[in-house]
N, CA, C and O atoms as a MOPAC input file, in Angstrom:
PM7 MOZYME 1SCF
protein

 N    -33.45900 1  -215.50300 1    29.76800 1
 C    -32.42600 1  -215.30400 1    28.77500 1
 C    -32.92900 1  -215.81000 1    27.42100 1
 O    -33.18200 1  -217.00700 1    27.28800 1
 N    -33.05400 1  -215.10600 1    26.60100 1
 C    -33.30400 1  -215.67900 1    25.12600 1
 C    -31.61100 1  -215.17600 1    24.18500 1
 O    -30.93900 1  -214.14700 1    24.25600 1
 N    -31.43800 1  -216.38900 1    23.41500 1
 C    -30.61300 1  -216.57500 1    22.43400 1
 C    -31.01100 1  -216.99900 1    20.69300 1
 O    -31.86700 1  -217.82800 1    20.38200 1
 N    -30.20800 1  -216.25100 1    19.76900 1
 C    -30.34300 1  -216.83200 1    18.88900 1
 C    -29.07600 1  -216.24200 1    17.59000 1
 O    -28.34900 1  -215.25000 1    17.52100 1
 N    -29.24000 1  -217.07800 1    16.97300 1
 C    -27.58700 1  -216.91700 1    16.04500 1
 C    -27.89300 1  -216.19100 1    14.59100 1
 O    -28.91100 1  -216.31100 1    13.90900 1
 N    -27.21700 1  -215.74000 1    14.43600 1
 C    -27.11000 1  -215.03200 1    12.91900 1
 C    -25.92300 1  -214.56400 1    11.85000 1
 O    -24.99300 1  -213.76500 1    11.95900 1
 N    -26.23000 1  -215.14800 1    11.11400 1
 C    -24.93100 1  -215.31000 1    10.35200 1
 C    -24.80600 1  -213.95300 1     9.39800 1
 O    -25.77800 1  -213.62600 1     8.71700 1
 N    -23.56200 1  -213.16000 1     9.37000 1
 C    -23.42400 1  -212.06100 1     8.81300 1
 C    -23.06700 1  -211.87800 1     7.29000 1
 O    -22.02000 1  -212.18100 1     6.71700 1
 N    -24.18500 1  -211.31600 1     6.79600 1
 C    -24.31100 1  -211.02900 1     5.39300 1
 C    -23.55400 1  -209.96100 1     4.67000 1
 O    -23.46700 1  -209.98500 1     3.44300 1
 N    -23.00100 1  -209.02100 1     5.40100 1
 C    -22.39700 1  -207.86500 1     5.23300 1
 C    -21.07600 1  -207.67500 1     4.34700 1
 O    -19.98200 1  -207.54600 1     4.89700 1
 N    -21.17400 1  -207.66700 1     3.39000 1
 C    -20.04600 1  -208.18700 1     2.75000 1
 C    -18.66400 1  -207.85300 1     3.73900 1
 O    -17.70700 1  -208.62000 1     3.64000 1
 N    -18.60200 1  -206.85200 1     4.55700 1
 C    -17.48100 1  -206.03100 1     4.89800 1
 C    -17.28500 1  -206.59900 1     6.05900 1
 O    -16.09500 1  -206.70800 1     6.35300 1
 N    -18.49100 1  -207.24100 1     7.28300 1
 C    -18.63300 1  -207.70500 1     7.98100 1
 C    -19.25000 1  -206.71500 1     9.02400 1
 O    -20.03700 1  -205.87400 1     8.59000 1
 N    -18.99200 1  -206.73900 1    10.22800 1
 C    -19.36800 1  -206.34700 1    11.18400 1
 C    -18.42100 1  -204.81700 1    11.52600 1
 O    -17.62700 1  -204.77500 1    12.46700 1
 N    -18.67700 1  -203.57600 1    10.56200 1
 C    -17.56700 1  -202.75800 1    10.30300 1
 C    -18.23000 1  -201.43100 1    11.23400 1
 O    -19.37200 1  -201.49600 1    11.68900 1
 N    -17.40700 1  -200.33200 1    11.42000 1
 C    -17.81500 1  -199.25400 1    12.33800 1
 C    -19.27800 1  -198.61100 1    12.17200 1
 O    -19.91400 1  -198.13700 1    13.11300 1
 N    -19.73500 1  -198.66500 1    10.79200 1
 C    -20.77000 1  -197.96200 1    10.60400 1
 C    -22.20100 1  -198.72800 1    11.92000 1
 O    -22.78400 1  -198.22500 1    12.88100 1
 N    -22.26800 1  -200.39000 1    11.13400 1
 C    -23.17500 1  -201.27200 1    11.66700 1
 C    -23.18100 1  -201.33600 1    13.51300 1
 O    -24.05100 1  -201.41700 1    14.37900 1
 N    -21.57400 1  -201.24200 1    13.47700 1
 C    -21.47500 1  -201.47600 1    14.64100 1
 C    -22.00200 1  -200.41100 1    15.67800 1
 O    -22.51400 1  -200.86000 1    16.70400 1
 N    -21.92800 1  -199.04600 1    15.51400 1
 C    -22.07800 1  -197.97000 1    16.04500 1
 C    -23.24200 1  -197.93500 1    16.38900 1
 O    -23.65300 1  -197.69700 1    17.52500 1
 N    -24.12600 1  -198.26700 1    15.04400 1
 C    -25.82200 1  -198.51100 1    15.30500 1
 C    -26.42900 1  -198.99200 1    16.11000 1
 O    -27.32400 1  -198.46600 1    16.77200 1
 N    -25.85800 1  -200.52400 1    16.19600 1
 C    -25.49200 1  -201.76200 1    17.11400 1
 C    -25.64800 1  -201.30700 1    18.49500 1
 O    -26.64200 1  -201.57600 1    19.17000 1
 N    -24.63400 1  -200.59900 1    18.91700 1
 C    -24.60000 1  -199.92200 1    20.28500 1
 C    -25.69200 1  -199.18000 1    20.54100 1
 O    -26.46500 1  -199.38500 1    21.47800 1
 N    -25.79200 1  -198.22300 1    19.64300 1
 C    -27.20800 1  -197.16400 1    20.14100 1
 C    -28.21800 1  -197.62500 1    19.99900 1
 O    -29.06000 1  -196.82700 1    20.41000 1
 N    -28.96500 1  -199.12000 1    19.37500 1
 C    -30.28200 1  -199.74300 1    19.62700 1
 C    -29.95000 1  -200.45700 1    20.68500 1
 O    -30.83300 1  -200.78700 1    21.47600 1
 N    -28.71600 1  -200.79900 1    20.87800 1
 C    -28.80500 1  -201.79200 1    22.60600 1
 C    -28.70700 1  -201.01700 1    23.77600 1
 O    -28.89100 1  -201.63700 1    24.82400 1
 N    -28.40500 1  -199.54100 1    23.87700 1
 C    -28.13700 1  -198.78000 1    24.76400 1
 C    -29.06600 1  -198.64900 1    25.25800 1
 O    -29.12500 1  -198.62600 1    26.48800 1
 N    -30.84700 1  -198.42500 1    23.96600 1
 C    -31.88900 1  -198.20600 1    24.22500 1
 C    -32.67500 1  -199.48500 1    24.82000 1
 O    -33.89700 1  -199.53900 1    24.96600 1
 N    -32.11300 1  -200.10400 1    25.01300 1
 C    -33.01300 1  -201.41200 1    25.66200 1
 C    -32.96200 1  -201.70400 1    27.17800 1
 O    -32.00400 1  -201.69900 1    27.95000 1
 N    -33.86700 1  -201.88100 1    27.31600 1
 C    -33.30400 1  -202.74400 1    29.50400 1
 C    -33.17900 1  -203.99700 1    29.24900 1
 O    -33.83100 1  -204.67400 1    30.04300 1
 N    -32.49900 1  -204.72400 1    28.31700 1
 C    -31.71200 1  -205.88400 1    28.51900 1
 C    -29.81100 1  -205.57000 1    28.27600 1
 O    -28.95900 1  -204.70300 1    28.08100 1
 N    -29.94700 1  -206.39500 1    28.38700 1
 C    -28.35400 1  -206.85800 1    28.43900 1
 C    -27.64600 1  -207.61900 1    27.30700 1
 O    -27.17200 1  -208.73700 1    27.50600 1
 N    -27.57400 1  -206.93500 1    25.99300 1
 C    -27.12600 1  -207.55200 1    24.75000 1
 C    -25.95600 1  -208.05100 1    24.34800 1
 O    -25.02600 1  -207.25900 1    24.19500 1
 N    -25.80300 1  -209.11800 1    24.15500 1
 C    -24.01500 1  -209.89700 1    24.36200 1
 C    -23.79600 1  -210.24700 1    23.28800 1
 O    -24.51300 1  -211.22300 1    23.06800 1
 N    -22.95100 1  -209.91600 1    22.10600 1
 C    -22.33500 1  -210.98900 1    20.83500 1
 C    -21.21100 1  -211.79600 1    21.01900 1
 O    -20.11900 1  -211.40100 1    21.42800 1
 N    -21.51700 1  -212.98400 1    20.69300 1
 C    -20.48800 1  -214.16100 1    20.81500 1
 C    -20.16000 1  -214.98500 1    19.61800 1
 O    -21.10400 1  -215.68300 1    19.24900 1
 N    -18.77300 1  -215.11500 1    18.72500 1
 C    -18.41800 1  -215.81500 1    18.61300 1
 C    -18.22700 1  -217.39100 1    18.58300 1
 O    -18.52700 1  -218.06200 1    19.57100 1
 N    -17.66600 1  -218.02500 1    17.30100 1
 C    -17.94600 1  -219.41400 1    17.71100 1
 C    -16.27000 1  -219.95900 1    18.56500 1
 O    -15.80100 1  -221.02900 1    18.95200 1
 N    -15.72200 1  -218.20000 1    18.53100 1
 C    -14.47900 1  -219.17100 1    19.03300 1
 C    -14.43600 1  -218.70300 1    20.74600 1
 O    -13.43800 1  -218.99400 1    21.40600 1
 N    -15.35700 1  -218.11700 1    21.24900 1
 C    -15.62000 1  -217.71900 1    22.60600 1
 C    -15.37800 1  -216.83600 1    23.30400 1
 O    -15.65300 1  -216.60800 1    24.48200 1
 N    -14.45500 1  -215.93100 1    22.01900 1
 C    -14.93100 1  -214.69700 1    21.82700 1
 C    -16.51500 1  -213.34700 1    22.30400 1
 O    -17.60100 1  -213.57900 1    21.77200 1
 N    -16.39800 1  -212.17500 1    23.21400 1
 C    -17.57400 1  -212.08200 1    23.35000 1
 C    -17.73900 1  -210.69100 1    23.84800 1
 O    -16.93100 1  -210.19700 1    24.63400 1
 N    -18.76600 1  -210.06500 1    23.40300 1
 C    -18.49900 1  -208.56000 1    23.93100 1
 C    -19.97100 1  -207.86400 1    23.97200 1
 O    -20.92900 1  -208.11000 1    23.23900 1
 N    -19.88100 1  -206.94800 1    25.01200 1
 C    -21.44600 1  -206.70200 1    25.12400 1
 C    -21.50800 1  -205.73500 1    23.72900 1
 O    -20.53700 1  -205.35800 1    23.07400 1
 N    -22.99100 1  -205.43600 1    23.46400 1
 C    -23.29300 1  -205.00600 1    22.09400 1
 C    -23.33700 1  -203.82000 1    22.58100 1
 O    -23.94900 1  -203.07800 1    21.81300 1
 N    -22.91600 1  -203.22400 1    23.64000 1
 C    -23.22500 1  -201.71700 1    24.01200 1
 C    -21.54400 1  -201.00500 1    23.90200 1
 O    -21.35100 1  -199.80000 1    24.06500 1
 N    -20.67500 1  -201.78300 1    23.66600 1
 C    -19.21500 1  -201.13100 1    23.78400 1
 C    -18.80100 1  -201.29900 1    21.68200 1
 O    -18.91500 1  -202.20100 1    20.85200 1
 N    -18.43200 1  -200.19800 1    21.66900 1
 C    -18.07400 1  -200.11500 1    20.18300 1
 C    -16.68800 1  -200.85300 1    20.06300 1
 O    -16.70700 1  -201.94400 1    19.49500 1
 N    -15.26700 1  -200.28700 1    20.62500 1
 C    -14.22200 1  -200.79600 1    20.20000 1
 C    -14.52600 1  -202.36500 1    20.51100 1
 O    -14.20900 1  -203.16300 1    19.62900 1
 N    -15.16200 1  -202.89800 1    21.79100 1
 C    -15.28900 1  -204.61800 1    21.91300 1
 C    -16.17200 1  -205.34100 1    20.87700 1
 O    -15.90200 1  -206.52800 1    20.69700 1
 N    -17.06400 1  -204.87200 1    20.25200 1
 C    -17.13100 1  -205.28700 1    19.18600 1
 C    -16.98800 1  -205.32200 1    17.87500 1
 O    -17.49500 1  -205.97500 1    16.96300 1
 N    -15.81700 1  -204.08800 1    18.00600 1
 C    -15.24500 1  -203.78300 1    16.92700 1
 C    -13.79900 1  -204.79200 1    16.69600 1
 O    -13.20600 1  -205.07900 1    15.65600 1
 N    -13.52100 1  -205.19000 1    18.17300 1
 C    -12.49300 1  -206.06600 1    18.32400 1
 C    -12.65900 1  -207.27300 1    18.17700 1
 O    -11.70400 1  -208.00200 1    18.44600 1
 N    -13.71900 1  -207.77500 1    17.78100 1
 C    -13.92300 1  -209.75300 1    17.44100 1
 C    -13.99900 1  -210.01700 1    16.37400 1
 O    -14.28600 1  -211.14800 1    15.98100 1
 N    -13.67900 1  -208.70100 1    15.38200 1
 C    -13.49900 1  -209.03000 1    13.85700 1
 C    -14.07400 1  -209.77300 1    13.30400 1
 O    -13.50400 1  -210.63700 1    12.63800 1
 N    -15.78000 1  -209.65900 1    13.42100 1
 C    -16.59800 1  -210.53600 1    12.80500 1
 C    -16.74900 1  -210.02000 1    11.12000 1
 O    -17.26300 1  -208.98800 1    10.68900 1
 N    -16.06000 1  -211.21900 1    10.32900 1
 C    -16.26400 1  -210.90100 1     9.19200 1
 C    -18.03500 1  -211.60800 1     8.66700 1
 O    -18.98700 1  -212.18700 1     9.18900 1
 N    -17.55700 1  -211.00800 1     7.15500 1
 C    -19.19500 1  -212.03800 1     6.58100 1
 C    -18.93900 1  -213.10900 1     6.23300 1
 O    -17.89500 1  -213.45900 1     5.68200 1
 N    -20.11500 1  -213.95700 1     6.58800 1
 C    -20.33800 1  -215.43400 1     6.59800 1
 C    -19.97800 1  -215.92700 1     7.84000 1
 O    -19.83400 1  -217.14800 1     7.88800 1
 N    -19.79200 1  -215.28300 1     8.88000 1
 C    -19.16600 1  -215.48100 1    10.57200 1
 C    -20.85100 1  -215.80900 1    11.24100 1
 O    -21.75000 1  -214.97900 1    11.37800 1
 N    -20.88800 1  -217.34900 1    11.59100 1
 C    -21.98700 1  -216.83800 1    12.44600 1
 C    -22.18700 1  -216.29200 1    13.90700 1
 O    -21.70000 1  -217.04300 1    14.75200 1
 N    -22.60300 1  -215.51000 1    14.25000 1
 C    -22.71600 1  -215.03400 1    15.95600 1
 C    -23.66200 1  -215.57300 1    16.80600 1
 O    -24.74400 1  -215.87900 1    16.30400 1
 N    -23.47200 1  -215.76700 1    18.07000 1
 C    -24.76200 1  -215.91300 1    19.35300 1
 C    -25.12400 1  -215.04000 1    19.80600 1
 O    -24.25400 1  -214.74200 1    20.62400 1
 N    -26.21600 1  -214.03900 1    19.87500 1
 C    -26.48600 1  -212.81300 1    20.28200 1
 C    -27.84000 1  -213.89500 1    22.02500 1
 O    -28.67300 1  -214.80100 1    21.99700 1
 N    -27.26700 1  -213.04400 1    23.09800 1
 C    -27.52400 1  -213.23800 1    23.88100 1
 C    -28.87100 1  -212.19700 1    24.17000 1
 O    -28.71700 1  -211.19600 1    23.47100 1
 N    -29.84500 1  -212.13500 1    24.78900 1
 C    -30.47000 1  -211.15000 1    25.20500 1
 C    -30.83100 1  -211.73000 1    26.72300 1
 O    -31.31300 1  -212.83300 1    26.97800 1
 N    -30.37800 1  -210.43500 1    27.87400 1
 C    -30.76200 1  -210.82900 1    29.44100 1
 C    -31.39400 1  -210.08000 1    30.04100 1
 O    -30.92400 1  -208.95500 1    29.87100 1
 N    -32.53300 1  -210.06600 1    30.90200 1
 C    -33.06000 1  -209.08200 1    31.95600 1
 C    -34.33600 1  -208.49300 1    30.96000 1
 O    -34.82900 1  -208.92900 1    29.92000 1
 N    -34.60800 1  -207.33400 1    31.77000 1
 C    -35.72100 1  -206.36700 1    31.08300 1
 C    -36.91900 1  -207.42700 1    30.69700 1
 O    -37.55000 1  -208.29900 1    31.29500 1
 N    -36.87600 1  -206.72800 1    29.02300 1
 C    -38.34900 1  -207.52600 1    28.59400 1
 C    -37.84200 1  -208.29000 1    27.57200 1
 O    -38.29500 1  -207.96300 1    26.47500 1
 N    -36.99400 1  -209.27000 1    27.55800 1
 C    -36.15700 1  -210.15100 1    27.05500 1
 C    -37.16800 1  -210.36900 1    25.23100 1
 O    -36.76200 1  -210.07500 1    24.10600 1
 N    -38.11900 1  -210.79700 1    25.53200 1
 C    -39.00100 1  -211.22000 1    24.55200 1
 C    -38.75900 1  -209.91100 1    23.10800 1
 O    -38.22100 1  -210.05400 1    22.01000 1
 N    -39.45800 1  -208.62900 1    23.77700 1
 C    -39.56500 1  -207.78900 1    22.77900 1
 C    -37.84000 1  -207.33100 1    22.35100 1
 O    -37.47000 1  -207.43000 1    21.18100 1
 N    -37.28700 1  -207.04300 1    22.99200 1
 C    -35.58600 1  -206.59000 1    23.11300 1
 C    -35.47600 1  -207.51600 1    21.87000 1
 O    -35.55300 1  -207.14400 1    20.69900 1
 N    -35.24600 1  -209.02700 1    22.40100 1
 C    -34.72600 1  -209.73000 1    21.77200 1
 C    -35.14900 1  -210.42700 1    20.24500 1
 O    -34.61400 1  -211.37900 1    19.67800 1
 N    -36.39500 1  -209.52600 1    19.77700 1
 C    -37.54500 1  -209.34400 1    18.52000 1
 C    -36.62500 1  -208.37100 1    18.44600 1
 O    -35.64900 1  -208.84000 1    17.86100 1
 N    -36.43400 1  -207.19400 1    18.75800 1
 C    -36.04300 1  -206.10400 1    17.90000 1
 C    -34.56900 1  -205.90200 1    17.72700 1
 O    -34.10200 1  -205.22300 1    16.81400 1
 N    -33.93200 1  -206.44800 1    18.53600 1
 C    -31.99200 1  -206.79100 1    17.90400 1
 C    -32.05200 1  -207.57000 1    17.09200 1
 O    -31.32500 1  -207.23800 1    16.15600 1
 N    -32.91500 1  -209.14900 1    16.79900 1
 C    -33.15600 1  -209.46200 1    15.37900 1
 C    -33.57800 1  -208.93800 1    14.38400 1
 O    -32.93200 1  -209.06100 1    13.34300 1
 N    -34.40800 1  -208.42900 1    14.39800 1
 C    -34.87500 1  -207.68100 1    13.38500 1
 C    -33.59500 1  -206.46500 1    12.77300 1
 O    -33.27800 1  -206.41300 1    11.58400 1
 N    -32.75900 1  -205.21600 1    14.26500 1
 C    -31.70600 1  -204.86600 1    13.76100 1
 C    -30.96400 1  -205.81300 1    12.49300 1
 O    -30.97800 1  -205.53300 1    11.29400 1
 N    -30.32500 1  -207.00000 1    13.14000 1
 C    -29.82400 1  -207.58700 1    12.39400 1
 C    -29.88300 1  -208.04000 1    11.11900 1
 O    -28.93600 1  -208.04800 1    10.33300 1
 N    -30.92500 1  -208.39800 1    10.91600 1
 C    -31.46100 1  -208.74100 1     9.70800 1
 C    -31.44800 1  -207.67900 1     8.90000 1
 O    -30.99700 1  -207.91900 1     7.78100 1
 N    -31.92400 1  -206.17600 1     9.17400 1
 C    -31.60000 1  -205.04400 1     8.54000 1
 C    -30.32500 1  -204.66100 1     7.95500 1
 O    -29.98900 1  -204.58600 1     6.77300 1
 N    -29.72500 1  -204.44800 1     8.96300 1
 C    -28.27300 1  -203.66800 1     9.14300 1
 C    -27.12400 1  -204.77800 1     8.75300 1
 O    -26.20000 1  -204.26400 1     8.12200 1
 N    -27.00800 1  -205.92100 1     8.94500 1
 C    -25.98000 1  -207.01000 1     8.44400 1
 C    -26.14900 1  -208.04200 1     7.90700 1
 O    -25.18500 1  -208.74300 1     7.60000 1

């Protein structure tokens, strides 16, 4: 399991466009991509309305989980998403 947090820059936050993206780079992975909340809040990164539902605004930081597969590279390239896209 690798973890690591990232705080959202997006002025708008975590809104349908990002999010949609979100889903279709984690769909493409053999891990298991989880966003979490600091209030314990948590939804896999592959379902749009569930992470459309934790109303992560900007300046929110998240725990992005990465499980299974090839954890290492997966979890290089949903950061990197991130850093892009929010």
């Amino acid at each position: 399991m690798k973890q690591f947090t990232y705080t959202i820059t997006d002025p708008v936050g975590v809104h349908a466009r990002p999010a949609g993206l979100l889903v279709k780079a984690a769909k493409g992975l053999d891990s298991t991509v989880t966003v979490s909340k600091s209030d314990g809040k948590s939804a896999a990164a592959t379902k749009l309305m569930a992470l459309m539902g934790l109303g992560i605004k900007s300046g929110e930081t998240v725990t992005i989980t990465v499980e299974g597969g090839s954890e290492d590279a997966n979890a290089a390239a949903v950061q990197q998403f991130f850093a892009e896209n929010l």
